[in-house]
C-alpha positions in Angstrom: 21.2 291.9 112.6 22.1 290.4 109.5 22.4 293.9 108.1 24.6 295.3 111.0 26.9 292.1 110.0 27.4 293.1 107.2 28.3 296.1 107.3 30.9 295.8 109.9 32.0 292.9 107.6 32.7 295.8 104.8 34.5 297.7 107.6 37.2 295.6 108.5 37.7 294.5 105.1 38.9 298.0 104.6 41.4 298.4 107.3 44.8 298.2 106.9 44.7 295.2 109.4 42.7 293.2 107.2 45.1 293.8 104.2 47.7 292.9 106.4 46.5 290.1 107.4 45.4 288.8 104.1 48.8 289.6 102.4 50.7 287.5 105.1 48.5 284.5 104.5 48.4 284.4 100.8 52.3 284.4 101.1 52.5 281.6 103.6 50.3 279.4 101.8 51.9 280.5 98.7 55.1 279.8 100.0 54.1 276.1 101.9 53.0 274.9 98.5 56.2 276.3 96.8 58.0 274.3 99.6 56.0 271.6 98.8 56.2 271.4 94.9 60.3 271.9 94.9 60.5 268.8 98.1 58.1 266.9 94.9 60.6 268.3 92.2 64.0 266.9 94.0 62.9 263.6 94.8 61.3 263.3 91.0 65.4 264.2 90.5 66.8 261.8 92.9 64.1 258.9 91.3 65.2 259.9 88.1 69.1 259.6 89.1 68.7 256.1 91.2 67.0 255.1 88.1 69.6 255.3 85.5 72.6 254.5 88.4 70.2 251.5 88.8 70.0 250.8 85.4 73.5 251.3 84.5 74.6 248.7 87.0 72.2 246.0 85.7 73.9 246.8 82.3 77.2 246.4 84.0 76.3 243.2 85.6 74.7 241.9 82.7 78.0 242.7 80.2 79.9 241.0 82.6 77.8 238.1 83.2 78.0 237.5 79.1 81.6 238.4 78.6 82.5 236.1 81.3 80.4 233.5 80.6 78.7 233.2 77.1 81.0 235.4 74.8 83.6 237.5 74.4 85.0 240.7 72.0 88.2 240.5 71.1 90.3 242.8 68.2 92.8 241.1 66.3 96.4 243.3 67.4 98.5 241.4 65.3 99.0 240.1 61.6 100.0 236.4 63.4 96.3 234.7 61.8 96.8 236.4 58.4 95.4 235.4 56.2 92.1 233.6 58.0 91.8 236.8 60.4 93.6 239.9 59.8 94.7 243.0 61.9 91.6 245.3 63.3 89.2 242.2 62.1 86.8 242.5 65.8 85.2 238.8 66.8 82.9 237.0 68.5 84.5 234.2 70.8 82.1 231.7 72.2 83.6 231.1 75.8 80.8 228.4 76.6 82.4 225.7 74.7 85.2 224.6 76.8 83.3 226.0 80.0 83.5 229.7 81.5 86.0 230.8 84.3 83.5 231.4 87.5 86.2 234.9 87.3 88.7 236.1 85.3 91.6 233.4 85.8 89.2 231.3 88.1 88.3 228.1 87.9 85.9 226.8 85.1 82.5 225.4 85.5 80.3 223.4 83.0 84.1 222.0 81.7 82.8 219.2 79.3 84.6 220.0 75.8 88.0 220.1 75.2 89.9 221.7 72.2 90.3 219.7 69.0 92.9 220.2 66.4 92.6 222.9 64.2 90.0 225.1 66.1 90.9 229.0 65.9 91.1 229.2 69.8 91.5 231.9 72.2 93.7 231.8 75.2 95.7 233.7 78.6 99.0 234.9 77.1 101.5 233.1 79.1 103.8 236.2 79.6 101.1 238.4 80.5 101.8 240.5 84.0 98.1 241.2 85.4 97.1 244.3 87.3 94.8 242.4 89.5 91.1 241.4 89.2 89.5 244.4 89.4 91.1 245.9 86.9 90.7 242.7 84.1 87.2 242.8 85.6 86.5 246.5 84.4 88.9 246.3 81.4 86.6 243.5 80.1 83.9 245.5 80.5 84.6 248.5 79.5 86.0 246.6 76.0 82.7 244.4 75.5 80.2 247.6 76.0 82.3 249.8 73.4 82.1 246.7 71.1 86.0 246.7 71.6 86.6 250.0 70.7 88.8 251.0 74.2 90.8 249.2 75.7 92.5 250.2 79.1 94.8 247.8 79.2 97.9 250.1 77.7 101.8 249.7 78.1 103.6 252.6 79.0 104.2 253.3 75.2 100.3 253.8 74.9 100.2 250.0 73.2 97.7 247.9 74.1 98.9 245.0 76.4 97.9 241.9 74.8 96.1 239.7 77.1 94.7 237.1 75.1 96.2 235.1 71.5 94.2 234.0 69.2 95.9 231.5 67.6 95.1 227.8 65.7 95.0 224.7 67.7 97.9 222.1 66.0 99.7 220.0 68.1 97.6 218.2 70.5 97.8 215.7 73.4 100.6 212.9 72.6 102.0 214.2 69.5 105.8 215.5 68.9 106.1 218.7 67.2 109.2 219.6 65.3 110.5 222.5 63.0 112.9 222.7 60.6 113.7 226.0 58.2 110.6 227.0 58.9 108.6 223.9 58.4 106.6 221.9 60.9 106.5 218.0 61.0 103.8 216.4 63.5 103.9 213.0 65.0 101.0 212.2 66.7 100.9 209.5 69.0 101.6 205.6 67.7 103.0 206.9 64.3 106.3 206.0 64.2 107.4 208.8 61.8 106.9 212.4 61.6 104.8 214.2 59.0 105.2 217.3 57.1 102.2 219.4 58.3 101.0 220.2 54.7 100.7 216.2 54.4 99.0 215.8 57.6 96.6 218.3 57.4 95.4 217.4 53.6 94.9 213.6 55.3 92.9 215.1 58.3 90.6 217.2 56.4 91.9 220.6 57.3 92.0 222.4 54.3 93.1 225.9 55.5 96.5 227.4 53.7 99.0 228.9 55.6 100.8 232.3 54.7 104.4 231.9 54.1 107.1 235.3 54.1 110.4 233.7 54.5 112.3 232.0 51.6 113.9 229.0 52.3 117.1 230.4 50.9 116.8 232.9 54.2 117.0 230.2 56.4 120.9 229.5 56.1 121.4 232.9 57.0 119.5 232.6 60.4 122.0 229.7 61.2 124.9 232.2 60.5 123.5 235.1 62.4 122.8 232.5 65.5 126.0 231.5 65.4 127.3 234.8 65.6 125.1 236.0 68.3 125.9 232.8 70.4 129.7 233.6 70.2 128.8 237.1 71.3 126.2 236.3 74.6 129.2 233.8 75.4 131.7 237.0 75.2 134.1 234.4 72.8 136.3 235.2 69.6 133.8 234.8 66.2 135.7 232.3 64.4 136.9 234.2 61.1 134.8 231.8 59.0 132.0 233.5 60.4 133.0 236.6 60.0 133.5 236.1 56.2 130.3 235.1 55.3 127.7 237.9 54.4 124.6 238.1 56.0 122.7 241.6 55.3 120.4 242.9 57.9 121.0 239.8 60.4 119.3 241.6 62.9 116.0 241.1 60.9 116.3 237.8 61.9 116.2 237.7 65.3 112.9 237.7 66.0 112.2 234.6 64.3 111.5 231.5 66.2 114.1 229.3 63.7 117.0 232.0 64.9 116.6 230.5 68.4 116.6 226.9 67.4 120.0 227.9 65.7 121.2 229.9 68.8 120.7 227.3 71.5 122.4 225.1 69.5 125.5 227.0 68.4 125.3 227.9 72.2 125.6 224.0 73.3 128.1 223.4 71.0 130.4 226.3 72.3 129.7 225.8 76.3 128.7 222.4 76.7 128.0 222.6 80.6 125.1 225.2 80.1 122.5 222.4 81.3 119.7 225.1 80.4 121.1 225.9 77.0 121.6 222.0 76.7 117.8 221.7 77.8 116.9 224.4 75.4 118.6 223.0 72.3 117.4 219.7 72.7 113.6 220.8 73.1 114.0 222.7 69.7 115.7 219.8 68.1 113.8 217.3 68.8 110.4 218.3 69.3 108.1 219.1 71.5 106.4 216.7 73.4 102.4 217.7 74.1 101.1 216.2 77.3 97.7 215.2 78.4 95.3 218.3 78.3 97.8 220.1 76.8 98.3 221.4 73.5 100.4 223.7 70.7 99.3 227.0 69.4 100.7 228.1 66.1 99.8 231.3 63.8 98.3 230.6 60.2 100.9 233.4 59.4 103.6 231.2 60.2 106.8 233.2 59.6 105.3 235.8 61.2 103.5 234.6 64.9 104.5 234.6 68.3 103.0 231.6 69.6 104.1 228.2 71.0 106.8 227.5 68.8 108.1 230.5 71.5 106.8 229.7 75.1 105.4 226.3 74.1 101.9 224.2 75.0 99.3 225.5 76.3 96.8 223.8 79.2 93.6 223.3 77.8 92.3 225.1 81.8 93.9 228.5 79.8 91.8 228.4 76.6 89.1 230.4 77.1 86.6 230.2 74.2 86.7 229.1 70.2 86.6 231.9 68.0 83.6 231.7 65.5 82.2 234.8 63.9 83.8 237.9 63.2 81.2 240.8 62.6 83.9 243.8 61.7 84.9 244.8 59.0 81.1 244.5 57.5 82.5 243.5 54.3 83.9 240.3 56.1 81.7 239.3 58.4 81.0 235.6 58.8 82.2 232.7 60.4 85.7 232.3 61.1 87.2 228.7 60.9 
């Protein structure tokens, strides 16, 4: 019986039938387990994809976690801290000192310190025009993971928008800044006379020198270029006197704080009911007054820095960190005071 088996065993196995049917089920199970092992493959893919999205966003969260609240990148734009910091020097700004904004331009939390005098601080630029949240939320990111190589923050001239000043920390709560010819006098609050700042910083203990470009012998000729300019805005005959003394390039001067001083007053003196002009002249001739948890930014490169001598104090609420190390250039890295 087992025999007969056997042989019609042999038989069938070879028919046609048989090699039919045992062609068709080598390719279904061949195909099944192909089915199988490319199902296996594209979800090893989509692991492998929700892994990195995954991990970028933790990277993303965590950037902005730091930069908001521990510290901030920042590149210097301008030569206005020369010679302490110079242009293209990259820094480390420690935003936990006077407590972090819960969001850019929120409140702060943790708020214990305040500014002191001379501290290299960092702070809002009062003119700047935001885009919104989101986009100083991404900008900030995108600038703290390239180290602050990009920055998306460009004007329409392809310039990046400054955001941010660095600037020095001078006139504080109570005192009464002044200029004259490009000098600063301070009086802080119960001395009865002003101070040079050269005198009053050698008394306080801050020995840092400032970088000087304009001769005093230039400073007569921003009084005559104001005064021509202020006959001009006020469409009214230049006296000839004016007109007959030289001053070369007086456009050059223009962009100098001390040409305003100059302006507003020439300006008061030739309309007299211009309360804003009046307002204006006054502030730069006698001073600025610094009120409570407020204070006055200036540039160690002081012919040569916008900063409050233009747009005046500054709430301590907008200074966002102390600058303290700068780790670019390598040949200049260290701290930065």
């Amino acid at each position: 019986m087992e025999s007969l088996y056997a042989i019609l065993l042999v038989m069938i196995q070879k028919t046609e039938l048989y090699t039919a049917i045992q062609s068709w089920t080598e390719k279904k199970l061949t195909k099944r387990r192909l089915k199988h092992f490319e199902i296996r493959k594209k979800q090893k893919k989509k692991s492998q994809l929700r892994e990195w999205i995954e991990a970028l966003l933790w990277a993303v969260i965590v950037v902005f976690l730091i930069n908001q609240f521990i510290f901030q990148l920042y590149e210097i734009p301008t030569p206005s801290m020369e010679n302490t910091i110079l242009v293209k020097d990259r820094v480390f700004v420690n935003k936990f000192t006077y407590g972090p904004e819960i969001y850019p331009g929120g409140p702060k939390i943790l708020s214990f310190n305040k500014p002191e005098r001379n501290e290299i601080i960092v702070f809002e630029n009062p003119n700047y025009i935001t885009r919104g949240p989101i986009f100083d939320i991404v900008t900030r990111i995108v600038y703290m993971i390239t180290l602050s190589l990009v920055n998306l923050d460009k004007d329409e001239n392809g310039e990046a928008r400054s955001q941010l000043y660095v600037k020095r920390a001078i006139g504080m709560p109570g005192d009464v800044v002044s200029f004259d010819k490009g000098n600063v006098f301070i009086q802080p609050q119960g001395y009865s006379e002003k101070i040079r700042e050269e005198s009053f910083r050698r008394e306080s203990g801050y020995d840092v020198p400032m970088k000087r470009q304009i001769p005093q012998t230039d400073y007569e000729a921003f009084s005559v270029a104001a005064a021509i300019k202020a006959y001009e805005i006020k469409h009214v005959s230049i006296p000839d006197y004016l007109v007959r003394i030289p001053v070369q390039n007086r456009n050059n001067f223009i962009d100098n704080y001390h040409f305003y001083k100059e302006l507003y007053a020439m300006q008061k003196k030739i309309d007299p009911s211009d309360f804003r002009i009046q307002s204006l002249a006054a502030r730069y001739k006698n001073g600025f007054f610094i009120p409570k948890n407020y204070l006055l930014p200036f540039g160690d490169n002081r012919d040569n820095s916008f900063d409050g001598r233009y747009f005046g104090p500054v709430a301590f609420k907008d200074v966002l960190g102390k600058t303290i190390f700068r780790f670019w250039p390598l040949n200049r890295i260290g701290l930065v005071n």
